[in-house]
Every structure is written in structure tokens, then in C-alpha cells.
C-alpha positions as CSV (number, residue, x, y, z in Angstrom):
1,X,-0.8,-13.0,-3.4
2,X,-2.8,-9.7,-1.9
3,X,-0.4,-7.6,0.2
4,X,-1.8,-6.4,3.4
5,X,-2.6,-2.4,4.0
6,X,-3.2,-0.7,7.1
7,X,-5.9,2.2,6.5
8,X,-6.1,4.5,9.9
9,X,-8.3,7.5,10.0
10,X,-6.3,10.1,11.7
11,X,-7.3,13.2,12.7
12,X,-6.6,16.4,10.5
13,X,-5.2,18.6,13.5
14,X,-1.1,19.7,14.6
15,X,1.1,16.6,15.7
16,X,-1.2,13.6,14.8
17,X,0.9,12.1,12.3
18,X,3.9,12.4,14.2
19,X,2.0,10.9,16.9
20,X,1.0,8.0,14.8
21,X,4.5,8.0,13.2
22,X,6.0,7.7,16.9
23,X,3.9,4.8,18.0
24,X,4.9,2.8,14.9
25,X,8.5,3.7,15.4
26,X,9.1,2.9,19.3
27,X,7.8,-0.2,18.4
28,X,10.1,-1.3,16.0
29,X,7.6,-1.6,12.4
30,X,9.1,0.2,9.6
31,X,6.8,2.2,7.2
32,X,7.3,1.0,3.7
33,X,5.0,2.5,2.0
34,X,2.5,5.2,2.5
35,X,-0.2,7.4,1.3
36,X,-2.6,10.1,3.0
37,X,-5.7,11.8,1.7
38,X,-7.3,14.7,4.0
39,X,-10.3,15.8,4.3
40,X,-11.5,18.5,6.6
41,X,-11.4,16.6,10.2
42,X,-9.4,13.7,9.4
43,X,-6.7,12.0,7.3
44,X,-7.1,8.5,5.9
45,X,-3.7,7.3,5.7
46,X,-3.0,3.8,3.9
47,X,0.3,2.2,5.1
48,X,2.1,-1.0,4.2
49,X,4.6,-2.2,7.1
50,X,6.9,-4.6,7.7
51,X,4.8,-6.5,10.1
52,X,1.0,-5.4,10.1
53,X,-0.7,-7.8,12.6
54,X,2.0,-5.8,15.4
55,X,1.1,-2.2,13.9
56,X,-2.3,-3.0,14.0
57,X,-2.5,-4.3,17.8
58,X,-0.4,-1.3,19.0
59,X,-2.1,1.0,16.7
60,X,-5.4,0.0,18.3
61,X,-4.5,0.2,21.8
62,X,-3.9,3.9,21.3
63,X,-7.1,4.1,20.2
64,X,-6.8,4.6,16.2
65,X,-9.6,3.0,13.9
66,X,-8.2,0.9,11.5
67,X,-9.5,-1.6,8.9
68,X,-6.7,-4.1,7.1
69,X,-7.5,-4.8,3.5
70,X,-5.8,-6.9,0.5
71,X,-4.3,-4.9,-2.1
72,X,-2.3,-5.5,-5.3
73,X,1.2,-5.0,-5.7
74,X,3.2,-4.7,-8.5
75,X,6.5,-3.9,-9.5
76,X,6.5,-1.9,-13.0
77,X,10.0,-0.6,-14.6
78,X,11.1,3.1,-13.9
79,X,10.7,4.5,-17.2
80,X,8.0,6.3,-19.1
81,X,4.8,4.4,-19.8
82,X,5.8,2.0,-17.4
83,X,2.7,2.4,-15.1
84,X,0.3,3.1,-17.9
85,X,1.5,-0.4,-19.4
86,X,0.2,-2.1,-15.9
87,X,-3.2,-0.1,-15.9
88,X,-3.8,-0.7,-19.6
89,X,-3.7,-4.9,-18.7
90,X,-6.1,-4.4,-15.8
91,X,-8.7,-2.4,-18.0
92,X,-8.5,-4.7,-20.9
93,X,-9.2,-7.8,-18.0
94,X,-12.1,-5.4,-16.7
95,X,-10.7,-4.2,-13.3
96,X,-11.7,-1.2,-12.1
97,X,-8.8,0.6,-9.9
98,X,-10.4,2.3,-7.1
99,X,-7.2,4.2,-5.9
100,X,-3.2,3.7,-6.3
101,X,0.0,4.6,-5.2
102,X,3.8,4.1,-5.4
103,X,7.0,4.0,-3.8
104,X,10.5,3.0,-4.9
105,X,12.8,0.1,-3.9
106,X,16.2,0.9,-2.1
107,X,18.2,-1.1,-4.6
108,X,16.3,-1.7,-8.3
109,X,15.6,1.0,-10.4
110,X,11.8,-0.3,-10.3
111,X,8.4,1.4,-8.6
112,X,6.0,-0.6,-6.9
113,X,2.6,0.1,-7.2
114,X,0.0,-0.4,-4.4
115,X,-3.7,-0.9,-6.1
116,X,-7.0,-1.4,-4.2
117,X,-9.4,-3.1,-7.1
118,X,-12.4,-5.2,-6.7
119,X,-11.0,-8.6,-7.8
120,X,-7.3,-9.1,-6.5
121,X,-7.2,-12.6,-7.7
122,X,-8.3,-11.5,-11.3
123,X,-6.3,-8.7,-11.5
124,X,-3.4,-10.4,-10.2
125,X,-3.6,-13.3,-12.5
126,X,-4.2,-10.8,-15.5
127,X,-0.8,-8.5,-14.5
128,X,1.0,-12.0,-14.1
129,X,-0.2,-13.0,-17.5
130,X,1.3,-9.9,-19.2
131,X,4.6,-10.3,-17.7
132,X,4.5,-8.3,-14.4
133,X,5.7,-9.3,-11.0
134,X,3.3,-9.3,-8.1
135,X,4.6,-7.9,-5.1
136,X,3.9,-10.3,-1.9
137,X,4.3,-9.4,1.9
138,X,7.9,-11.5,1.7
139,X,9.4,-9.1,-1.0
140,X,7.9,-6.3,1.2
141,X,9.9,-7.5,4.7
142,X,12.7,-7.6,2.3
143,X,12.4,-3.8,1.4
């Protein structure tokens, strides 16, 4: 099951992110995950949150553009090779991996990778098959 991420384009200028970090704050969504590429006049920050349909709405009415997408999760072991295990199944299935990224767990000494392919049903079918554990938005409220 896809996990839900919340892609904003922010501007590239003083204070924006804490701005947009404020918003989500005040209104009681916790950041779980995150990941921000610049470019010259904006920012395109991905996010996975503990409740996306309310970051979205409040997000919005402050006049961000945001798009919510499906995305992979998987939780790999924290030790060398771990992540190039995962990749390795998804390129023997076929899956191209357009970008990734990863955060830790509080409690397990596991990562959990975020990936944005073309096919989440095949590559999540393919991890499962190899022994991984796919991420869903329940483990992610528990986070």
C-alpha cells in the first residue's frame, strides 16, 4: 500500500520554510519525513505527515501549490548494503527509481526509504517478494 507525499513548491527566499514549517506546526501535523531540492526561485519540498488530507487543506489556504502523490516505502536494515539490497530487487523487476529518500525510526535501528517509481504496485509486490516490509500510512502515524 502507496504512502501519501505532500510535494509543495516553496519559494527559494529568507523565512519560507519556517513559514511553511509554522503553518504545519500550529496546526498540530507532525513532519515525518522530509526532503527539499532548490533551484534558483523555488524549493520543492516532499513531505510525509501524520495526517496529509489536513496539511494539504491548511497548506492550500495559505496559498502553497501542492500536488499529493503515492510513493513506496520501505523499511531496509541499518547496516551496509542494506539500501543497495532494496534497489538491486527493483532493477532486476524493471523499476525505474525516479528519486529517493530516507529517515530513521525513533525506536528500531531500521531506515525507511521513501521512493517515487512508475509502478508502485509492481514495485511493491517485487520488494515484498524479496523479504522487505512496505511501509503504509498506519506504520507512518505510528512514527
Amino acid at each position: 500500500m502507496a504512502i501519501k507525499q505532500l510535494t509543495v513548491f516553496v519559494p527559494n527566499r529568507k523565512g519560507a520554510m519556517v513559514s511553511l514549517t509554522d503553518i504545519i506546526a500550529k496546526n498540530g501535523i507532525n513532519i515525518r519525513a522530509l526532503s527539499i531540492a532548490e533551484t534558483e526561485d523555488f524549493g520543492i519540498l516532499r513531505l510525509i505527515v501524520d495526517n496529509e488530507s489536513a496539511a494539504t487543506k491548511i497548506l492550500e489556504e495559505n496559498g502553497y501549490l501542492i500536488k499529493m502523490i503515492d510513493v513506496v516505502g520501505v523499511k531496509i536494515g541499518d547496516k551496509p548494503g542494506a539500501l543497495t539490497s532494496a534497489l538491486d530487487v527493483l532493477d532486476k523487476n524493471g523499476i525505474n527509481v525516479e528519486y529517493l529518500y530516507a529517515f530513521m525510526a525513533r525506536t528500531e535501528k531500521h531506515a525507511y526509504v521513501v521512493l517515487r517509481v512508475e509502478d508502485n504496485n509492481n514495485a511493491e509486490s517485487a520488494l515484498e517478494n524479496a523479504g522487505f516490509h512496505i511501509i503504509t500510512n498506519a506504520d507512518i502515524c505510528k512514527l
